[in-house]
N, C-alpha and C positions, 0 to 999 in steps of 0.2 A: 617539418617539425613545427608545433602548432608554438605561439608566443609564450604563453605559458612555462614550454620547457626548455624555453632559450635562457629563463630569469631563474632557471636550477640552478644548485650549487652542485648539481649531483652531475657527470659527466655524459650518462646515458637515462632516459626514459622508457621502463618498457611497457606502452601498454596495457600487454597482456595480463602481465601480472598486477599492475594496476587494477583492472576490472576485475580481476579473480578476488582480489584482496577486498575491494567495495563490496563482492555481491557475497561474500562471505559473510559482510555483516549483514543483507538484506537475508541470507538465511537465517541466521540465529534470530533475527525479529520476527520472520515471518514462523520459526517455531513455536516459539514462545506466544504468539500474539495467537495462532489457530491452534495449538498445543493445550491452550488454557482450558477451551473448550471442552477438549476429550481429555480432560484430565478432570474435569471440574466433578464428577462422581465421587471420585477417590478423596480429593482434599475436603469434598462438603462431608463425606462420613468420618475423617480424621477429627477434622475441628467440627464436629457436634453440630451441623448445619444443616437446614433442606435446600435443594437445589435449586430453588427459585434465588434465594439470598445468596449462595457461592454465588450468580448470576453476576453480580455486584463487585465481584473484584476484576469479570471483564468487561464491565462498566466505567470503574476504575481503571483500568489500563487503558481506555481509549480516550479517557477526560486526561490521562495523563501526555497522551499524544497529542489533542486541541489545546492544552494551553502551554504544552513544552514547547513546541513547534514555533509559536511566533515568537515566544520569549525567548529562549536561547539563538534565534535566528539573530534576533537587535542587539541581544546584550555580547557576544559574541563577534560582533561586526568588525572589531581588530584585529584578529585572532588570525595566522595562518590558517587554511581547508584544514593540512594535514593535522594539526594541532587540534582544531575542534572534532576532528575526525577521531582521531586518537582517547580525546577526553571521553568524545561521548558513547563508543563501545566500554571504554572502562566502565564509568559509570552505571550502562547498563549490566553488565558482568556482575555490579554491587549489586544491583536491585534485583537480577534474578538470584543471586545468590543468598540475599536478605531473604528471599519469596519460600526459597527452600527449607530458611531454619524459622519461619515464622511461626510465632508460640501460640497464636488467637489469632483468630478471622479477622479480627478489629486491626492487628499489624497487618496480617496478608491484603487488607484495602490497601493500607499506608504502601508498603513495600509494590503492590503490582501498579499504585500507581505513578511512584518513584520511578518503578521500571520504562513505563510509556513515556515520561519526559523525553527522552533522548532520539526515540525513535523519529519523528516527523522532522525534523534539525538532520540526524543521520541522513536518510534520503533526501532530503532536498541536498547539502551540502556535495554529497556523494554524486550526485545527480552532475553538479555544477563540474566537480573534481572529473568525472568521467567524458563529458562532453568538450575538456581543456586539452585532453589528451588523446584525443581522434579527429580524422578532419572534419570537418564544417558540413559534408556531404555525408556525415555518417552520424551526427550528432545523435536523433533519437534513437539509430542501433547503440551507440555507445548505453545512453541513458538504459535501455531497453536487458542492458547486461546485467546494472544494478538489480532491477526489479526481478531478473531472473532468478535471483538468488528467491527472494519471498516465494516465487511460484513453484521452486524445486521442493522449498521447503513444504507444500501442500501435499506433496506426494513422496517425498522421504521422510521428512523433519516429525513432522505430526506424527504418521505410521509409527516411527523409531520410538518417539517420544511419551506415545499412547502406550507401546509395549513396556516398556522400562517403568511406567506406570502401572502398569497391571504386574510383572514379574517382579521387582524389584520396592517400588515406591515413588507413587505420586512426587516427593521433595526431587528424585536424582533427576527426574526430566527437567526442572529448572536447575541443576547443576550441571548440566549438559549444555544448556543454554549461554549459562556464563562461563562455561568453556570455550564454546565456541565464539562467544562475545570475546574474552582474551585474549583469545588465539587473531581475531581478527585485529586488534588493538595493534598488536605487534606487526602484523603484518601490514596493515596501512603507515605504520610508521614508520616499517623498512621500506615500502616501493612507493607511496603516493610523492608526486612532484614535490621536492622543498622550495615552494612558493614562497618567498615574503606577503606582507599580507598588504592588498591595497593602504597606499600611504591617506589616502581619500576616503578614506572608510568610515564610517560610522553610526550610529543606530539612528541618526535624523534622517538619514540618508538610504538607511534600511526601509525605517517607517512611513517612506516619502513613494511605498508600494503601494500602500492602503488608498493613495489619491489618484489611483490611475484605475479608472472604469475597464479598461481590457483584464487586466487583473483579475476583477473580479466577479465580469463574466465568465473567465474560462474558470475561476475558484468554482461559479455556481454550477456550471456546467455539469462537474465533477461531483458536488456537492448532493445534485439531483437524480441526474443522467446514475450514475455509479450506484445507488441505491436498491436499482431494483435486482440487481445481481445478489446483493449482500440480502434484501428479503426473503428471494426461493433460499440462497443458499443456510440459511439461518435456520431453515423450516423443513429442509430437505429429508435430516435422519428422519423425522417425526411423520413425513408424509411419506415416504416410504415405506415403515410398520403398519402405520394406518390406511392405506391409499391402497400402493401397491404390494403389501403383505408379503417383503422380500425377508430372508433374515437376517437378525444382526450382522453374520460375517459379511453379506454384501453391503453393509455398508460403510466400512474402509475403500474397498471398491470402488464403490462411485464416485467416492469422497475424492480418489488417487483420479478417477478417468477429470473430474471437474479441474483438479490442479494440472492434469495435463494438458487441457486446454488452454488453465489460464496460461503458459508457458510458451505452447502452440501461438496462440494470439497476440502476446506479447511480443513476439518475437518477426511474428508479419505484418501486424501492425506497425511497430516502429519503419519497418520495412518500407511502408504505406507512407508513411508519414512523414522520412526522410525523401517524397517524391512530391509528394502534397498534401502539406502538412492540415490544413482547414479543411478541406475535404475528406481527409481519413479519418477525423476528428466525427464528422456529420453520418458517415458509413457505418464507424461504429456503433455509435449512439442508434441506427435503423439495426445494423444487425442484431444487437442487443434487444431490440426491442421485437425485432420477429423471432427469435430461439427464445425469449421468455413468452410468448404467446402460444410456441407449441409447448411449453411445459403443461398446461393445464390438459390438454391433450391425451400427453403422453404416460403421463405418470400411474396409468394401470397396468400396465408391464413392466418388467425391469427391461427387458429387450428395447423396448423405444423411449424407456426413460434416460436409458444411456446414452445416446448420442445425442440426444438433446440436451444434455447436462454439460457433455463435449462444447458443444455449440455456445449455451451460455458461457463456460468459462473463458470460453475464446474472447469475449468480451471482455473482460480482464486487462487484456492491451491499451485499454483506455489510458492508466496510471500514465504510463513512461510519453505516450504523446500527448496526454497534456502536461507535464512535467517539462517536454520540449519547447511548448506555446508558452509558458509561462518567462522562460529564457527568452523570449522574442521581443514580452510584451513587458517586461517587471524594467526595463530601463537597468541603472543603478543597482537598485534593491534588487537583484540577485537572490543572495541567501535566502531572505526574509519569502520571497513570492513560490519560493524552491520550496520550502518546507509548511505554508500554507497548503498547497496541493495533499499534504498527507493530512492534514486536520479536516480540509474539503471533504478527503475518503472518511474520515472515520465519523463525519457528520453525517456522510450517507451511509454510514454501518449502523449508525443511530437512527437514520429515518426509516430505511427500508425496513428493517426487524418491526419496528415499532409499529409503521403503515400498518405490515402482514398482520403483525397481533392485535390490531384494530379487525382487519376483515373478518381474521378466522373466529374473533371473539363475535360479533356481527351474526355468525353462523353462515358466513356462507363459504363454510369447509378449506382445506387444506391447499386446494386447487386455488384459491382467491389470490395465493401471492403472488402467480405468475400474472394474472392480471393487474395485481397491484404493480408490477416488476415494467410491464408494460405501461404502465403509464408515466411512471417515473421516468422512464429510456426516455419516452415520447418528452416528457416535460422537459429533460433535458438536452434533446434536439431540438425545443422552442428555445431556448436559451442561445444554441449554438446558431438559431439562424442570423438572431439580434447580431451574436458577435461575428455571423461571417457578411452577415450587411455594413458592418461598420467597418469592416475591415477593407471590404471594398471600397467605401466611400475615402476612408486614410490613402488607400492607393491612388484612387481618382484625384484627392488633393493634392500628394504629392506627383503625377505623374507632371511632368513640363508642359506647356500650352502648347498648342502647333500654332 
């Protein structure tokens, strides 16, 4: 029994139900967050929009992720996990449920990005919550459970959610989402640890993250490194039509084979990384970077677009092992360095798209993003070399003189 569940009030810990209860929320985020995308047709011709501008409320959700993330981390620094755990599925539950009766575009910014506040706080927290209640040898699988939830949701959630959008109505897919957000509230409240909250706690002490260089190498890491996945896969539906002239229906499809990757790879990766954790770090970041080098390749078939898309998403596994370095290196500041990693990701959901639609604007066509995808990997295995040198030289220091 790990320390954490000696300082319960509760008689027993299980687990299982713990982690099922965490990655329930990483579902309903990761619906809602890839959900918006294939929905964004329907609500831009509802509220009188063209689809460049809906663009903008999942723009708005991902600024609401970078600046919730650090701020709820600090300001929250007293607060029992299960507590803020608790609060902050509520809360999103409001904002997808606000997102649904939204009367104007002008609210649907406000409301989706109310929504994202919560999310990057949620996973890092969850993150910490998950790794308290498995042992020390299993810490990035534990982590690795949370995130599975987000990667199920790329090949359930979305699907589901797209339909219910087309048969029913764009608004029920985010009523569904703040279903599943309540549904998870209650259940972190019934099973996660009743921790008291560190008596030591507090936002100076949080913010005491931001001074430590390991930090936020492995933040850029993430930042960079993770970008070029989020470029192809941004650009994907569109090079598909255009490239490999698949039709629409295959492109659920591939969208489903890409989230089983990312799912596949999370799940081996952590695997990787609870054995050597710096080195699966530096793998991934090469793997990533040679399956985004055969996408330019591949992409005139659907037959060899598809395992390659496999392959990219297997990259994916990135999140939950550096989510585990970041627990190695944040000291104190816990919370705060937990939930920076999700603001890291969604700065590289901001760079990579952006990159790509620098290239293709460029003219040098559809195919450009996998090389743009490739350089990003590349740039963010320079990052990781910085931090696995220094990491040896902390070991070198600390080892004893003979």
């Amino acid at each position: 029994m790990t320390p954490d569940a000696l300082k319960t009030d509760t008689p027993k810990i299980h687990p299982g139900l713990v982690l099922l209860a965490l990655a329930l929320g990483g579902f309903a985020i990761g619906t809602t967050e890839f959900a918006s995308m294939s929905l964004l047709p329907y609500f831009a011709k509802d509220l009188g929009i063209d689809a460049p501008t809906a663009g903008h409320a999942i723009s708005a959700y991902a600024m609401g992720v970078v600046v919730g993330a650090p701020v709820i981390a600090v300001a929250a620094a007293r607060l029992p996990r299960r507590v803020i755990l608790t609060m902050l599925m509520a809360v999103f539950a409001v904002g997808n449920l606000l997102s649904a009766l939204a009367p104007s575009f002008g609210w649907m910014i406000a409301f989706r990005f109310f929504s994202g506040l919560p999310h990057g706080a949620y996973f890092g927290v969850a993150a910490l919550v998950a790794a308290s209640v498995s042992p020390p040898e299993k810490r990035a699988r534990a982590v690795a459970m949370v995130m599975i939830g987000l990667t199920i949701a790329t090949i359930v959630g979305v699907p589901m959610a797209n339909v219910v959008g087309q048969w029913i109505g764009w608004r029920w897919g985010f009523v569904i989402v703040a279903a599943l957000a309540s549904l998870t509230a209650v259940s972190v409240w019934l099973y996660a640890p009743r921790v008291s909250a560190d008596a030591k706690a507090s936002p100076l002490r949080e913010l005491s993250a931001l001074a430590k260089g390991r930090v936020w190498l492995t933040l850029a890491i993430g930042a960079i490194g993770f970008g070029g996945m989020f470029c192809v896969y941004t650009y994907l539906a569109d090079t598909m039509l255009a490239v490999t002239h698949a039709s629409p229906a295959a492109l659920p499809v591939v969208l489903a084979v890409f989230g089983a990757g990312m799912t596949v790879g999370t799940l081996v990766c952590a695997w990787a990384a609870d054995r050597a954790l710096m080195p699966a770090i530096g793998a991934i970041l090469l793997w990533s970077a040679g399956a985004l080098a055969l996408y330019p390749l591949a992409i005139g078939e659907l037959w060899t677009l598809m395992p390659v898309v496999f392959l990219i998403g297997c990259g994916g596994g990135l999140g939950a092992v550096l989510q585990t370095r970041l627990m190695d290196v944040a000291g104190e500041a816990q919370t705060l360095a937990a939930a920076l990693n999700h603001s890291a990701f969604n700065t590289a959901n901001a760079l990579g798209p952006w990159l790509g639609g620098l290239a293709i604007a460029a003219g040098y066509g559809w195919a450009s993003t996998g090389w743009v995808g490739v350089a990003l990997a590349l740039g963010g295995f320079a990052i990781w070399v910085v931090a696995a040198i220094d990491s040896r030289q902390q070991r070198l220091a600390l080892a004893p003189a003979e």
